[in-house]
C-alpha positions as CSV (number, residue, x, y, z in Angstrom):
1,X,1.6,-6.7,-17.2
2,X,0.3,-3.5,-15.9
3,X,-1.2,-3.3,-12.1
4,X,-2.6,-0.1,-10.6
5,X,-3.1,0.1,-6.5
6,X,-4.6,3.2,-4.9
7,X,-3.3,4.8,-1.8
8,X,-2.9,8.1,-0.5
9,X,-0.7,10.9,1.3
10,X,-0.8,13.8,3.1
11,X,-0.5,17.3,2.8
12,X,-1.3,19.3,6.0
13,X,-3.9,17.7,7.9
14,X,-5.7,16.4,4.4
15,X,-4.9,13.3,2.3
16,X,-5.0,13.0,-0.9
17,X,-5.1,9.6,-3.7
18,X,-2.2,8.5,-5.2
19,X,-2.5,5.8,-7.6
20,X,0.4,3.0,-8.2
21,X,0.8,2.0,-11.2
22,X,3.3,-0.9,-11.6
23,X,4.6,-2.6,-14.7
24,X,6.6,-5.9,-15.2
25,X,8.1,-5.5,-18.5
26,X,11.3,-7.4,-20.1
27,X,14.8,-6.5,-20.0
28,X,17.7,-6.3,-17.6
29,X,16.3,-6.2,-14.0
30,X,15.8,-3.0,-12.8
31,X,13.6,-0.8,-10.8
32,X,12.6,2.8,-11.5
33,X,10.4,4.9,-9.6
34,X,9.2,8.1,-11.3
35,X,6.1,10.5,-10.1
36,X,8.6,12.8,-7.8
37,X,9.5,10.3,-5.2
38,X,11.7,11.6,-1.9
39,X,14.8,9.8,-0.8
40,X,12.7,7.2,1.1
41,X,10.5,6.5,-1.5
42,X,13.4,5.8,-3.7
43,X,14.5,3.8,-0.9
44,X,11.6,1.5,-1.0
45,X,12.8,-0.2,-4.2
46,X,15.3,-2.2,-1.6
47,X,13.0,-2.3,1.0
48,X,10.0,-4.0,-0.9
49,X,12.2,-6.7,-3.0
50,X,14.0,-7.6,0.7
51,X,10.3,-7.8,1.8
52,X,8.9,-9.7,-0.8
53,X,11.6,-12.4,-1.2
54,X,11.6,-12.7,2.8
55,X,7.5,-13.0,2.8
56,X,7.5,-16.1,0.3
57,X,7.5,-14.6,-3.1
58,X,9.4,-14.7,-6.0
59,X,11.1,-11.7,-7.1
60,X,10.2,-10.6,-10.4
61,X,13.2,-10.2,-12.6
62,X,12.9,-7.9,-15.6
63,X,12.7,-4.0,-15.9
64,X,10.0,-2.9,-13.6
65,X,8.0,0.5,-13.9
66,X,6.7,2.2,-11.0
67,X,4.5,5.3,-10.9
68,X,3.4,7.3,-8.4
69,X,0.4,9.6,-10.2
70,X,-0.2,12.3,-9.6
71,X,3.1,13.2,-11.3
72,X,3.1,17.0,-10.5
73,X,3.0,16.6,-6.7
74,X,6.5,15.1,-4.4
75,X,5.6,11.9,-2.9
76,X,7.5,11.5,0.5
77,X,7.7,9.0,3.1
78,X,7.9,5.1,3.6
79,X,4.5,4.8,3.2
80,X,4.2,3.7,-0.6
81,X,5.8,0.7,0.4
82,X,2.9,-1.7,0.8
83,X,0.8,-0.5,-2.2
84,X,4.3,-0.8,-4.2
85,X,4.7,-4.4,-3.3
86,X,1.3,-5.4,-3.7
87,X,1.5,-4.0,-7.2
88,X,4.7,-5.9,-8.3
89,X,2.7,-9.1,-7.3
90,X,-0.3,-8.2,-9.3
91,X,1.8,-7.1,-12.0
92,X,4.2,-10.1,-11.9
93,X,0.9,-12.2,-12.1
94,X,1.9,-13.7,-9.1
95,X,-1.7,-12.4,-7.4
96,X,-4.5,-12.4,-9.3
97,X,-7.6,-10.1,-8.0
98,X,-10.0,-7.9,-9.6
99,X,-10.5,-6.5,-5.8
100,X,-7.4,-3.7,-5.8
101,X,-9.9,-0.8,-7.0
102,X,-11.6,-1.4,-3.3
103,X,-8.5,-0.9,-1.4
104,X,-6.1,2.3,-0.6
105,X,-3.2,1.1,0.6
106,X,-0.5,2.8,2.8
107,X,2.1,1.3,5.0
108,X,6.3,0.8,5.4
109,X,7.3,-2.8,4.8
110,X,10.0,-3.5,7.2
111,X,12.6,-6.1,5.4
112,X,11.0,-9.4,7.3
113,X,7.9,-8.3,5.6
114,X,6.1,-6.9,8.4
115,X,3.8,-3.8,7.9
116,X,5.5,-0.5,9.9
117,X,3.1,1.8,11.1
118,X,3.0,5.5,9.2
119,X,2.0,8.7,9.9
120,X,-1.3,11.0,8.8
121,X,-3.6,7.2,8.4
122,X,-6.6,8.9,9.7
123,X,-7.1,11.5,7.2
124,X,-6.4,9.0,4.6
125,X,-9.0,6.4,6.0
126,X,-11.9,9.2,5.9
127,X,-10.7,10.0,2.4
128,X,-10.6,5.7,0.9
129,X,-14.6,6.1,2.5
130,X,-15.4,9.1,1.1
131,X,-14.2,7.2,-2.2
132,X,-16.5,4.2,-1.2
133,X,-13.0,1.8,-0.7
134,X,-11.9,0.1,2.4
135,X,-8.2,1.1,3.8
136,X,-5.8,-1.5,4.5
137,X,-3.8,0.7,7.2
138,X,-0.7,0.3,9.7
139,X,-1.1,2.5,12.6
140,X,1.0,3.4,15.5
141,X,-2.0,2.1,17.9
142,X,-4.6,-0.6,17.2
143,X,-8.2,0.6,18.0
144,X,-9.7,-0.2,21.0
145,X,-12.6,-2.8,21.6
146,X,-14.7,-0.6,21.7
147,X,-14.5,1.5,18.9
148,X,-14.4,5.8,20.0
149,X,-16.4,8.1,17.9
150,X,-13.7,9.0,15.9
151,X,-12.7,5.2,14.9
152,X,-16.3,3.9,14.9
153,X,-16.5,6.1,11.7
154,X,-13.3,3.9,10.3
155,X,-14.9,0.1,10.1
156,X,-13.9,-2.3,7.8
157,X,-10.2,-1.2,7.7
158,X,-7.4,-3.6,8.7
159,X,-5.6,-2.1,11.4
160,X,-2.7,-2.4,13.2
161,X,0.8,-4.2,12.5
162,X,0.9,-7.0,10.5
163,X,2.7,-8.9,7.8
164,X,2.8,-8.4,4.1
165,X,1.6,-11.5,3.8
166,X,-1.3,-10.5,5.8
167,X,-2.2,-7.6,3.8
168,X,-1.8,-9.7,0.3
169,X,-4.5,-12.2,1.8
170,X,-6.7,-9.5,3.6
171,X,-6.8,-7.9,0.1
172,X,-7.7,-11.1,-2.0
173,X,-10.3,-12.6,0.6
174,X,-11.5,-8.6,2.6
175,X,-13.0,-10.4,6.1
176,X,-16.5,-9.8,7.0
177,X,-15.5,-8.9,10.5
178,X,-13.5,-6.7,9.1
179,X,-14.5,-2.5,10.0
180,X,-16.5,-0.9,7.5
181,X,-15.5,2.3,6.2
């Protein structure tokens, strides 16, 4: 089955979408990651199946197809991780939600399954609300109480560290008290 997850990077000081595409096909068990992925984003493949099997889920065994479109332009960084995993549980039919067009997605799973915190997460939340889609984010600091002007522009995105698990959920079920972007 065939899942697609948006997410982003960054280039300079702007971001830019990347979509996920992930399929679970047949086969011997393998990963593959094509779309000119970096060392670390090669790395993920470890990082994400650690993750998932540690955060309750079942590993999906067959040949597994990840791409990272746009295909023309290097991905880099940890932070396809999240959108990576939450694609091999839509794919693997072990999520079922209609709601991953809303999202972007960015984040480094560490291998207990929590969510790492990335760089460049506020260009890519102003882009996911130009798009009209809420950002499910880790960032090195959790906003304040009080929102700032910058980050009372950035509602309705989850922020902060969390787990995998976390994410999966606040994806399925998006919270009204959530920020709005």
């Amino acid at each position: 089955m065939l899942a697609r997850v948006c997410s982003a990077a960054v280039n300079g000081i702007e971001a830019y979408p990347v979509e996920v595409e992930v399929n679970a096909g047949f086969g011997d068990t393998l990963i593959i990651i094509v779309g000119l992925p970096d060392a670390a984003v090669k790395e993920s493949r470890d990082r994400v199946m650690t993750a998932l099997i540690n955060s309750g889920f079942n590993f999906a065994f067959g040949r597994t197809t990840i791409n990272l479109a746009p295909a023309d332009v290097k991905k880099e960084g940890p932070s396809f991780d999240l959108p990576i995993a939450v694609g091999m549980l839509a794919a693997s039919e072990q999520i079922e939600t209609d709601q991953l067009d809303n999202f972007v997605m960015v984040g480094e799973l560490a291998l207990t399954g929590a969510v790492r915190s990335v760089k460049g997460v506020l260009p890519i939340a102003l882009r996911a609300r130009e798009q009209g889609k809420l950002a499910s984010l880790s960032h090195r600091k959790t906003p304040p109480k009080q929102p700032s002007n910058e980050s009372s522009s950035l509602c309705e995105a989850s922020w902060g560290k969390h787990s995998f698990s976390h994410s999966a959920h606040w994806t399925l079920r998006p919270r009204r008290s959530a920020w709005r972007i």
